[in-house]
C-alpha positions, 0 to 999 in steps of 0.5 A: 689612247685606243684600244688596240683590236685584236679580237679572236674572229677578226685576228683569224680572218686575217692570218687566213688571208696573209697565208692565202696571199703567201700561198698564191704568192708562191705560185706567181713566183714561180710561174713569172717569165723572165724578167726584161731590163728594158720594154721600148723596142731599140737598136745599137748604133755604136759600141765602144769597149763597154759602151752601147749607144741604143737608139729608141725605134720612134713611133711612126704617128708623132711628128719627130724633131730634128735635134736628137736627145742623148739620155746620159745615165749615172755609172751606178745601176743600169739605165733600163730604169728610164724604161722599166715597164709599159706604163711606167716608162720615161724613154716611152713618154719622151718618144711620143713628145717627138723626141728621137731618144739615144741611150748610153748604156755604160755596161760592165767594167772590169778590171780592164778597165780600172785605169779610165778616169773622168776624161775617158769618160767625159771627153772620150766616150760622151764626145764620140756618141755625140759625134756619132749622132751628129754625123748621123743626122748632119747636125752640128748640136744635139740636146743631152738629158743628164740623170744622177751622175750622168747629169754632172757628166753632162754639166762637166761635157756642156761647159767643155764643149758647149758649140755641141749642145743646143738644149741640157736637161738634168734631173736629180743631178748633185751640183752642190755635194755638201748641202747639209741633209746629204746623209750620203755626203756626210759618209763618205768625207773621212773614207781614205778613198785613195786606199780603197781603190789602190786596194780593190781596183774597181769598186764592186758595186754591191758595195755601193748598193748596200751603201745605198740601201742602208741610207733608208734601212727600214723602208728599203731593206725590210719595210717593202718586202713586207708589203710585198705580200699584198701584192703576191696574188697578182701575176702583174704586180709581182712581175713588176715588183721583180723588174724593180727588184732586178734593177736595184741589184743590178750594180756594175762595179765601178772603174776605180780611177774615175770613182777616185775622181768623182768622189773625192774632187766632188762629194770630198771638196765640192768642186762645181761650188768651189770652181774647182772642177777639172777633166783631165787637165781641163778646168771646168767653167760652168759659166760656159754653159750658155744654152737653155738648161731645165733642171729637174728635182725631187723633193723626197729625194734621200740621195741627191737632196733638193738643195743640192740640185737646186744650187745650179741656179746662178752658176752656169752662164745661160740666160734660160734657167728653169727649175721644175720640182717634183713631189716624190723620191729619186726613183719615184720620178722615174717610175711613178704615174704621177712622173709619167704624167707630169715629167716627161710631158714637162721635159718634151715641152721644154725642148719642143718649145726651144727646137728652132 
């Protein structure tokens, strides 16, 4: 073994140092502006209840394509992840791909809303921003990027209306809920979801975060804000820290009738695996999914598991399957240079290359 250093001068220099980083740290914190959810100018195109369609401004020096891309996010946490900060931004990287970027932002539910169910969802809320921007550019199809969730919603809207899509796209998307290092998974198979949503309506979102946090508990919840101290007398890195810090707090609760759906025809009896998915009295064959589909993963991924993106292979009816792995964590493929320039390069090729 070796010895532990701890001399006198050495341990010294350091606790002067901790306490000239804390005291620095202090002053950045209170002089940092406030904090944007989101850095890529954009506009509203169409709203409904909640939802806001945004369409990214496109940069004026890259040739744009004619089939636009709908970015599809889960229901759980805000989608300004994809655009988070300047040089960490996947809506920005798409952009200057070509690509003419339109977001769902899902919003707030309330208890107004507790009532809304998959189909509401799926066939209601997906269906009409895609006619929106159908109509908008006179197409008859538009390419769909699904991201977590969002990109088993655009499985389920895909095989539901395949003449609509030319081109899907998932990233870190569940297929298969039952792989078994699915920790999240293995939770939640003996929750009486039926008494909790009959129970509460909506389920609150920090409910779900702090579900989400204690799947990692030592890094998330104690680990970073340790190492946050190294980055405190830096005015940038702390700004961007509290922009991560912002999102990961910011969980809208969820409507209760589709978290009923979602959990227990999915993470409780696999029904993509099983064939068994439905939206409303719609069954759900992903053999009917027949267009080019790239899917993406993560391999450090603590919540959407390798295996469980990666069992899409084989199930849907398209003769144009690709897989792209990345070496880094659910959120890392989002946020991370390496992401930056390995990612969404990737996804713009792709669809470039299959625009015709």
């Amino acid at each position: 073994m070796f010895p532990i250093d701890i001399r006198p001068d050495k341990f010294s220099a350091e606790m002067l140092d901790y306490s000239r980083k804390l005291g620095q740290g202090m002053e950045n914190l209170l002089n940092a502006d406030a904090i944007d959810t989101g850095v890529t100018p954009k506009d509203v195109v169409y709203s409904e209840d909640k939802l806001v369609l945004y369409r990214y401004q496109r940069p004026s020096d890259v040739a744009q394509q004619a089939v636009p891309l709908l970015v599809v996010y889960a229901l759980v946490n805000r989608p300004y992840m994809t655009d988070i900060q300047e040089d960490r931004s996947t809506i920005k990287g798409l952009l200057a791909t070509g690509q003419d970027v339109y977001l769902i932002d899902w919003g707030y539910p309330d208890q107004a809303d507790c009532a809304l169910t998959l189909d509401d969802y799926i066939n209601g809320y997906i269906d009409r921003c895609v006619d929106h921007i159908c109509e908008t550019h006179g197409i008859d199809k538009v390419n769909i990027l699904g991201i977590c969730q969002g990109g088993a919603f655009s499985l389920m809207y895909t095989a539901l209306h395949p003449e609509k899509v030319q081109n899907l796209v998932t990233m870190v998307t569940p297929v298969d809920f039952k792989t078994p290092d699915n920790l999240l998974s293995a939770w939640v198979q003996n929750i009486d979801i039926d008494l909790a949503v009959d129970t509460m309506g909506n389920i609150p979102g920090e409910l779900l975060n702090w579900t989400f946090l204690s799947l990692k508990p030592f890094s998330l919840t104690g680990q970073k804000y340790v190492n946050m101290v190294d980055l405190l007398d830096d005015p940038n890195k702390v700004k961007n820290f509290l922009r991560m810090e912002k999102w990961i707090f910011d969980s809208p609760d969820q409507a209760g009738e589709t978290f009923r759906e979602f959990i227990k025809d999915f993470y409780q009896q696999n029904a993509f695996i099983n064939g068994t998915a439905k939206v409303g009295n719609h069954p759900v064959d992903l053999k009917q999914i027949t267009c080019p589909v790239l899917n993406i993963y993560a391999m450090q991924d603590h919540l959407v598991p390798p295996d469980a993106s990666k069992a899409l292979n084989g199930l849907t009816g398209s003769q144009d399957y690709t897989e792209l792995a990345f070496p880094g964590g659910h959120i890392g493929i989002y946020v991370s240079g390496k992401a930056q320039k390995e990612v969404t390069p990737a996804i713009g090729k792709w669809l470039n290359e299959r625009a015709s």
